[in-house]
C-alpha positions as CSV (number, residue, x, y, z in Angstrom):
1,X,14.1,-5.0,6.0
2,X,10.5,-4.2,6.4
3,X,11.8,-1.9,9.4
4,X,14.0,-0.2,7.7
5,X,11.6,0.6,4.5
6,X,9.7,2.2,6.6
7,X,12.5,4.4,7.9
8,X,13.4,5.0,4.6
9,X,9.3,6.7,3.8
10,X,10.1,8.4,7.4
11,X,13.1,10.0,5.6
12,X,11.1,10.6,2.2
13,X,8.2,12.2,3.9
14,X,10.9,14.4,5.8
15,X,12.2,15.6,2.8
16,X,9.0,16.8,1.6
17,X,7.8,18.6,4.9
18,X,11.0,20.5,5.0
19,X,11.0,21.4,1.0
20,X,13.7,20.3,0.5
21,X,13.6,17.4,-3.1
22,X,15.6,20.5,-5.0
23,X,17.8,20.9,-2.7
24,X,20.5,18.4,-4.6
25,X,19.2,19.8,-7.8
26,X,20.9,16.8,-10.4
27,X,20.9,12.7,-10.5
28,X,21.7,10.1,-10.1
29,X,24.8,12.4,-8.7
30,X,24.9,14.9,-5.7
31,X,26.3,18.2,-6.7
32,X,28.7,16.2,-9.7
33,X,29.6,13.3,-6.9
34,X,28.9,10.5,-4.6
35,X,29.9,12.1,-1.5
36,X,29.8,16.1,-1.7
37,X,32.2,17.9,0.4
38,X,30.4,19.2,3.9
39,X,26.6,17.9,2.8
40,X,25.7,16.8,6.5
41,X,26.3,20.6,6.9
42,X,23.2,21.9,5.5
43,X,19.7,21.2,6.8
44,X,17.8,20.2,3.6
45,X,21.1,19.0,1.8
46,X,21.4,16.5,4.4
47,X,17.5,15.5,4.4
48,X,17.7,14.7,0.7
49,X,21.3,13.6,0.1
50,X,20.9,11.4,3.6
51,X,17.4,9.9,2.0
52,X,18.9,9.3,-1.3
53,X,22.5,7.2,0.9
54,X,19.5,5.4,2.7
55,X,17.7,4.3,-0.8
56,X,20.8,3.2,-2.4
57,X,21.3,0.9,1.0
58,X,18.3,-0.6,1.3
59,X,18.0,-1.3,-3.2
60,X,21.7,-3.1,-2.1
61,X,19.8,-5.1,0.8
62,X,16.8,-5.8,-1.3
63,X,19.2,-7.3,-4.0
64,X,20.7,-9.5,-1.7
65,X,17.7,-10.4,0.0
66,X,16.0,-11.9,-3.2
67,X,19.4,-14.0,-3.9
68,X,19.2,-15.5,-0.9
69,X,15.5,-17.0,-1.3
70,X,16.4,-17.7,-4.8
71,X,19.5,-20.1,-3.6
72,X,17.4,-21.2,-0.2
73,X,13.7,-20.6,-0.7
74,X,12.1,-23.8,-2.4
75,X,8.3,-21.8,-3.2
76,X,8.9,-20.6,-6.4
77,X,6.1,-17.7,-5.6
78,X,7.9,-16.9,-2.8
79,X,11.3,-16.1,-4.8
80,X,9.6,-14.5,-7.8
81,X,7.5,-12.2,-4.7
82,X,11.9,-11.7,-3.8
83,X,12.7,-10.3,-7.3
84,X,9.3,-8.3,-7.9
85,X,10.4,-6.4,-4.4
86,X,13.9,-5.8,-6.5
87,X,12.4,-4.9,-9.4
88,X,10.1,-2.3,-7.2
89,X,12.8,-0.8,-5.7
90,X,14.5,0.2,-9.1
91,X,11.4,1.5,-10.8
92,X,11.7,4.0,-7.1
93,X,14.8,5.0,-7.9
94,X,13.8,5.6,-11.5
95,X,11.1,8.1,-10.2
96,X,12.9,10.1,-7.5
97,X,15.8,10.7,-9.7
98,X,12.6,11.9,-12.6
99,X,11.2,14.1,-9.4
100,X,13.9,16.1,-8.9
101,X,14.9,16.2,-13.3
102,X,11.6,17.6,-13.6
103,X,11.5,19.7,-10.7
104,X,9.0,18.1,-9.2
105,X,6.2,16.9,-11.0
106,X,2.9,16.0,-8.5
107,X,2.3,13.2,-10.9
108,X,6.0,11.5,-10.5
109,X,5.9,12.5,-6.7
110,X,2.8,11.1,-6.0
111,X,3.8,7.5,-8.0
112,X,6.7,7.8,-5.6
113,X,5.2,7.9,-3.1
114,X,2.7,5.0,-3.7
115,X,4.9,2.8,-5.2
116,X,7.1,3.1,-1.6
117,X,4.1,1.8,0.2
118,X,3.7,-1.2,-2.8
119,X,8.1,-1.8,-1.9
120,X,7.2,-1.5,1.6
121,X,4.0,-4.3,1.5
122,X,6.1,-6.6,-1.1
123,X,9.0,-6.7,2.1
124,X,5.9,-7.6,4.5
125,X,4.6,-10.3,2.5
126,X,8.6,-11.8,2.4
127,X,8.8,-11.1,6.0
128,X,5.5,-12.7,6.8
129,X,5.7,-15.5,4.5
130,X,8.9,-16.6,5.5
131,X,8.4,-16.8,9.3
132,X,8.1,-19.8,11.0
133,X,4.4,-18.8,12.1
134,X,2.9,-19.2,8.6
135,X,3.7,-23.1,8.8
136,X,2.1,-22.9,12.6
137,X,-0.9,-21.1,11.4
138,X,-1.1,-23.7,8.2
139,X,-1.3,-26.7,10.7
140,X,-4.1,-25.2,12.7
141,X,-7.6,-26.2,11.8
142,X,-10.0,-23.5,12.9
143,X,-13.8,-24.2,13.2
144,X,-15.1,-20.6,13.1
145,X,-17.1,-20.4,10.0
146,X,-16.5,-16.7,9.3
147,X,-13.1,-16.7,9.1
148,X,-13.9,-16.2,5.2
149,X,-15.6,-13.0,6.3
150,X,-12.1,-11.7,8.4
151,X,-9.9,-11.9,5.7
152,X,-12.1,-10.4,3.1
153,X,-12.4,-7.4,5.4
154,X,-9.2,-7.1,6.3
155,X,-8.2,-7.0,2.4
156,X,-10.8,-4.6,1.5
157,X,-9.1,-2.3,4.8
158,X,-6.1,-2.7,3.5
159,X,-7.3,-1.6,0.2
160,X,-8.6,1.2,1.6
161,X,-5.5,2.2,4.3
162,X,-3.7,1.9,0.6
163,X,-6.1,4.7,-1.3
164,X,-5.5,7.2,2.0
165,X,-2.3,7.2,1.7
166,X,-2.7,7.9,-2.0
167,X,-4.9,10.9,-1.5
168,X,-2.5,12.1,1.3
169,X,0.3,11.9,-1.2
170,X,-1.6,14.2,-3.4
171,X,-2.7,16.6,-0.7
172,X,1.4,17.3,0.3
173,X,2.4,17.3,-3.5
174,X,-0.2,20.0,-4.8
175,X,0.6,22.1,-1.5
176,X,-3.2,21.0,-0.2
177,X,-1.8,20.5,3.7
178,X,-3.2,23.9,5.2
179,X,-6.3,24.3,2.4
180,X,-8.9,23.5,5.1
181,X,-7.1,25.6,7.7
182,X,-9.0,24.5,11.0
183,X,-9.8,20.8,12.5
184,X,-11.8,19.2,13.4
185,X,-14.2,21.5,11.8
186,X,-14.1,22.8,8.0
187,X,-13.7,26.3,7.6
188,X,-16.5,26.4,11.0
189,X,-18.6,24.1,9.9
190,X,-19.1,20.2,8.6
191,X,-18.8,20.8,4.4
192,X,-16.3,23.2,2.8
193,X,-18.5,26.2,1.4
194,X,-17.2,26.6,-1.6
195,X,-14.4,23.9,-3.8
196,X,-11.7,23.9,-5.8
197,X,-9.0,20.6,-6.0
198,X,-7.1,21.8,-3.3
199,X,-9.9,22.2,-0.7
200,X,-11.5,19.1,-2.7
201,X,-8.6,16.7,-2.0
202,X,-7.8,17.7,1.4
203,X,-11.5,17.6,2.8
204,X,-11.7,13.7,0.4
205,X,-8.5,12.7,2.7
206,X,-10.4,13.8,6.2
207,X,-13.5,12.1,5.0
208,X,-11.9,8.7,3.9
209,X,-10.0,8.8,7.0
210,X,-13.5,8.0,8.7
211,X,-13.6,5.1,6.4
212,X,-10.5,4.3,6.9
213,X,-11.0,4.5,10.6
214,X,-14.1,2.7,10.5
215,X,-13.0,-0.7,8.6
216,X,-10.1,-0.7,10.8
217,X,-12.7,-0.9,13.8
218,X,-14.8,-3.6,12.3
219,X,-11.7,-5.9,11.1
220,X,-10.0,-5.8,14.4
221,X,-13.0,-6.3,16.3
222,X,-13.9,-9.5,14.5
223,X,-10.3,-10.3,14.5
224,X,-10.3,-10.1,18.3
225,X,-14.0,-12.0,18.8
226,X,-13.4,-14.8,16.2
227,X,-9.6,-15.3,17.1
228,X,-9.5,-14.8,20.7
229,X,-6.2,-16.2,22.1
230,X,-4.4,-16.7,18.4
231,X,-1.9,-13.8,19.1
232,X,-0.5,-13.7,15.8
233,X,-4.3,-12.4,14.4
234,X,-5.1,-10.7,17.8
235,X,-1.8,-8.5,18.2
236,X,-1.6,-6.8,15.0
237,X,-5.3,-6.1,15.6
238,X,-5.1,-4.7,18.5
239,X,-1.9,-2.4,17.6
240,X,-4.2,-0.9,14.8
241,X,-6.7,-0.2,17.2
242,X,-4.0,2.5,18.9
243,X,-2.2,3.6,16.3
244,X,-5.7,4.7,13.7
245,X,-6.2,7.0,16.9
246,X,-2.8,8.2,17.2
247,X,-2.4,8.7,13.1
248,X,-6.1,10.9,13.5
249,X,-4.0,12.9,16.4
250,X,-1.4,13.8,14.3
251,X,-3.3,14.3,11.3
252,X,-5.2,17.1,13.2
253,X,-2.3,18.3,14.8
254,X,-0.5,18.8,11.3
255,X,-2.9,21.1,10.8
256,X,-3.2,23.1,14.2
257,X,0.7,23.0,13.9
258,X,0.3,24.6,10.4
259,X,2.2,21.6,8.8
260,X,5.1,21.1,11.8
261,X,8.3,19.2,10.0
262,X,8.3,16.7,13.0
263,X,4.3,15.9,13.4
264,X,4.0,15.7,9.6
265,X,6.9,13.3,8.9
266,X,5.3,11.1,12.1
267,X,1.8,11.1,9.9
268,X,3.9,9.8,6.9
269,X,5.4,7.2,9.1
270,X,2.4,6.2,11.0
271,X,0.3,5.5,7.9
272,X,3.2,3.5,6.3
273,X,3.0,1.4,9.7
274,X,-0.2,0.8,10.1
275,X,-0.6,-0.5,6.1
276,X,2.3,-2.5,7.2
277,X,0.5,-4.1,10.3
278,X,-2.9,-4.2,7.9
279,X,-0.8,-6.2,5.5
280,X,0.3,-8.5,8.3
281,X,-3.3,-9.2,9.7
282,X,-4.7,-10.1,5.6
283,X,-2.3,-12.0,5.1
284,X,-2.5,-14.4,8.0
285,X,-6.5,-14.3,8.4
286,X,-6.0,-15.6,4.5
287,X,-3.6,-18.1,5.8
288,X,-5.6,-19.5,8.4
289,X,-9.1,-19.6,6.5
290,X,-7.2,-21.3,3.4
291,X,-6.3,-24.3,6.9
292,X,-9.7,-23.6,8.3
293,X,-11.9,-27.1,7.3
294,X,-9.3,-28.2,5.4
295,X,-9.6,-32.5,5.7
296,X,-6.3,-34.4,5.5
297,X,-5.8,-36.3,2.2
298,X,-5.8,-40.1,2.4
299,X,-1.8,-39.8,1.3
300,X,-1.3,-37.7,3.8
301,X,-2.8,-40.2,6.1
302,X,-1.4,-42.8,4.6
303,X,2.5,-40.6,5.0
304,X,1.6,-40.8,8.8
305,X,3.5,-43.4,11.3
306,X,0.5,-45.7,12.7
307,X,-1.6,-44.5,15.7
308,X,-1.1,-40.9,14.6
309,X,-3.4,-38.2,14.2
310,X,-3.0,-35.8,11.3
């Protein structure tokens, strides 16, 4: 599921680098029905009616997943975390249909776009809390003492992975892409010389990048010095490491391309992985400092066959 959300932002931010959210200009119908005659036909017809197919399948997958931890899952958190991913995905729907009523509103299409990346961490935290590696990394007690400090970090980057996207949502929705029109420079030079909220939110979104950039440095390099040889802190670590370098790439090349459909949907996607894989690494560096110099109750001693070592 987590997969396929983020297909689904691939095929959202497609439709916006081609144009194309009027091109099925009513909802919660295409052109009067389900299934219009010859849609896969059309270039932008099929990006939008093709993204909206995809978000009705996944809202029916979503549905289904919460019933089955409601009738297996025995954390009640966990299956109330199930129907708050459902309820997510309705108020989505809700707001694309509103963004193409109102012909596109940059408020509604930027609280589409955010609230896909809240859908998209909700999945995560199902996928992640339901694997049989949160119970390993429960039952290992760490004795590194700044294991506090990791997942503090790693929420605060993942905070701030969260507030980039946000700011890139507004830069495509108030046509901002191609307002600074060179990279790596600004118009020649470091600062824009003069402002206005297009220059002003496109030149924000290359400067928090940098931050952006920078706590993703710091939080996999403590991951990987702290948690050396714990794969399931050290992997997601290290795939951040790549893919903030290959998510700058693109980010410059959307511009030398002057906003190229293919390099600009890849930004979309790679920013909605790597808040995925930042979600991943906070959550279990919050798992395993809430084990970390955690002592054994004396029931749970007492629970334990003779001769055995909590």
């Amino acid at each position: 599921m987590a997969c396929l959300v983020v297909g689904l932002i691939t095929a959202g931010a497609l439709v916006t680098s081609k144009g194309a959210g009027l091109s099925v200009p009513d909802w919660p119908l295409s052109f009067g029905t389900l299934d219009p005659p010859n849609w896969w036909r059309i270039s932008t017809v099929r990006a939008e009616h093709g993204h909206r197919l995809f978000a009705g399948t996944v809202a029916l997958l979503t549905v289904g997943l919460a019933v089955a931890f409601w009738r297996v899952e025995a954390r009640r958190w966990v299956r109330r975390l199930a129907w708050a991913a459902v309820l997510a995905v309705l108020c989505q729907a809700l707001l694309g249909g509103l963004t193409v009523l109102f012909f596109l509103p940059p408020a509604v299409s930027v609280a589409h776009a955010g609230l896909a990346e809240i859908f998209l961490c909700l999945i995560v935290c199902l996928a992640v809390v339901s694997a049989p590696s949160w119970r390993r990394l429960d039952r290992r007690v760490s004795t590194v003492s700044e294991g506090r400090a990791l997942r503090s970090l790693a929420l605060a980057t993942s905070g701030a992975i969260y507030v980039q996207i946000l700011l890139g949502a507004v830069m495509r929705h108030v046509g901002a892409g191609l307002a600074i029109p060179d990279f790596p420079l600004v118009f020649g030079g470091l600062v824009p010389p003069h402002f206005d909220f297009r220059i002003g939110i496109h030149f924000a979104h290359r400067v928090w990048a940098l931050v952006v950039a920078g706590l993703i440095f710091w939080t996999a390099g403590r991951a990987l010095r702290r948690y050396r040889g714990e794969r399931l802190l050290t992997l997601p670590a290290l795939i951040l490491e790549v893919l903030v370098l290959v998510q700058i790439a693109l980010g410059g090349a959307v511009v030398l391309s002057r906003r190229s459909v293919p390099i600009n949907t890849a930004h979309v996607a790679t920013g909605a992985t790597i808040l995925a894989l930042s979600t991943i690494l906070t959550l279990r560096a919050w798992r395993r400092e809430g084990a970390a110099g955690v002592a054994p109750s004396q029931s749970m001693r007492d629970a334990l066959p003779s001769g055995a070592e909590p």
